[in-house]
N, C-alpha and C positions, 0 to 999 in steps of 0.2 A: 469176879462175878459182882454184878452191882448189888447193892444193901436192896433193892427193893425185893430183888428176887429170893430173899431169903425170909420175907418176912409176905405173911398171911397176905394175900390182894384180893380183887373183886373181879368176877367172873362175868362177862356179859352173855346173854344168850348166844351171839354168833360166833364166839371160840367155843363154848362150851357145847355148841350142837358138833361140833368136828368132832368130840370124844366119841358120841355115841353114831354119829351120819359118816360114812366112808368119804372125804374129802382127798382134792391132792395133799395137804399138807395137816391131813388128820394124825401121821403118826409125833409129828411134832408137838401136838398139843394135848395128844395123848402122855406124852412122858413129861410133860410139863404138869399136866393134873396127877401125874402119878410120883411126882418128884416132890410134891405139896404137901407138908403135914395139914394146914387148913385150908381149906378154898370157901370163898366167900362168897352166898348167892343173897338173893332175894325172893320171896313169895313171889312174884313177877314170871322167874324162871317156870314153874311149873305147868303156866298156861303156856307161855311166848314155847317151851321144848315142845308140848303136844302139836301146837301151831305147825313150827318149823318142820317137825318132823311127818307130820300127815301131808303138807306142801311139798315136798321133797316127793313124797310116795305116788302123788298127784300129778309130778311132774315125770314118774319114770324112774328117779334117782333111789329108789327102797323099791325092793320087791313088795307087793302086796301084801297085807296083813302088817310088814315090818313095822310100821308109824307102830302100833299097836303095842307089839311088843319093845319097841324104845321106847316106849312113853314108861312104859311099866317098868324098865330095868332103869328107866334114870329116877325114875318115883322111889323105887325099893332104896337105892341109891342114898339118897335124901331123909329118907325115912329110918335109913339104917346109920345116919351120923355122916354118909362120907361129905358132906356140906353142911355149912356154917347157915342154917337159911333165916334170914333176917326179914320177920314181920313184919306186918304192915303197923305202923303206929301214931301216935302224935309227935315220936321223934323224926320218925323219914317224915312226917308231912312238913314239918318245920323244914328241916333240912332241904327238900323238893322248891319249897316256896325261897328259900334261900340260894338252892342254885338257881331259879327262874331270875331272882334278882338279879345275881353276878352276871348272867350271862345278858343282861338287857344293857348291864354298866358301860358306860363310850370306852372304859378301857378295855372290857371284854369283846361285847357285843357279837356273839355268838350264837347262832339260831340251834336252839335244842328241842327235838321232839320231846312229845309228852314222857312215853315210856323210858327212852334214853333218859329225858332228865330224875326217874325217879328211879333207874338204875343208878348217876351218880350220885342222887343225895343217900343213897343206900350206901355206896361206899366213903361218901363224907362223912354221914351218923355213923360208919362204925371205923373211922378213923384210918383207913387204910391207903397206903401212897399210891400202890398202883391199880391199874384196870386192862383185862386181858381181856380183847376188842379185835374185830375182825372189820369192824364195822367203820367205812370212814367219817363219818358227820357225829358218831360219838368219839371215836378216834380225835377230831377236832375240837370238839369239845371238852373232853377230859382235857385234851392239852393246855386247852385255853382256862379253864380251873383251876390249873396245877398238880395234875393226876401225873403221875410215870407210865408211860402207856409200854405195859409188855408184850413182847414179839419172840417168841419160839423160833420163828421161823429164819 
């Protein structure tokens, strides 16, 4: 088993909506968040899971009311320790404006949205190797940072 997978990583919103949103490949990342002494979010997560998860309901994929009630079991969730939720501060902005740089660099030059890029300075300020991503343009980006991009699947 690789060394990253034993140590604390960062959560993005799109693996981490598979725990609570019934996905093909939800039960994988379900034992993967359940195999985790820490998992690592940001303040971010809390709007982007309501988001997700009211979209999902919007589209068909959750029965009615369910956004509703995910929202609140990933909130209790959070609120009861089971993540590491990492504030908003003057260190992720440093960090933010730091990945904006790296990824402008000719040896990067990697296009990062906003929020993706302030999910990975979340996991650059708090030092962690990898980022468990469903997502491909952060997928690409972490790679291109130097992130270990973990896959359950």
């Amino acid at each position: 088993m690789p060394a990253v997978m034993t140590s604390p990583f960062y959560w993005d919103t799109s693996a981490l909506l598979k725990c609570y949103a019934p996905e093909p490949d939800s039960h994988a990342y379900r034992a993967l968040l359940c195999d985790r002494p820490r998992v690592v979010i940001c303040f971010l997560h809390r709007i982007e899971m309501a988001y997700a998860l009211q979209q999902k309901e919007s589209r068909g994929e959750l029965l009615p009311t369910s956004a509703r009630h995910l929202t609140a079991l990933f909130d209790r969730d959070a609120d009861e320790g089971r993540f590491v939720v990492l504030p908003w501060g003057p260190d992720l902005v440093k960090a933010a404006r730091d990945v904006l740089e790296q990824s402008l660099s000719p040896q990067e030059s990697v296009p990062i949205r906003t929020l993706d890029g302030i999910h990975l300075a979340a996991a650059r300020a708090a030092g962690l190797p990898g980022i468990v991503t469903t997502d491909k343009r952060m997928r690409a980006a972490a790679a291109a940072l130097g992130f270990d991009i973990v896959d359950p699947t």
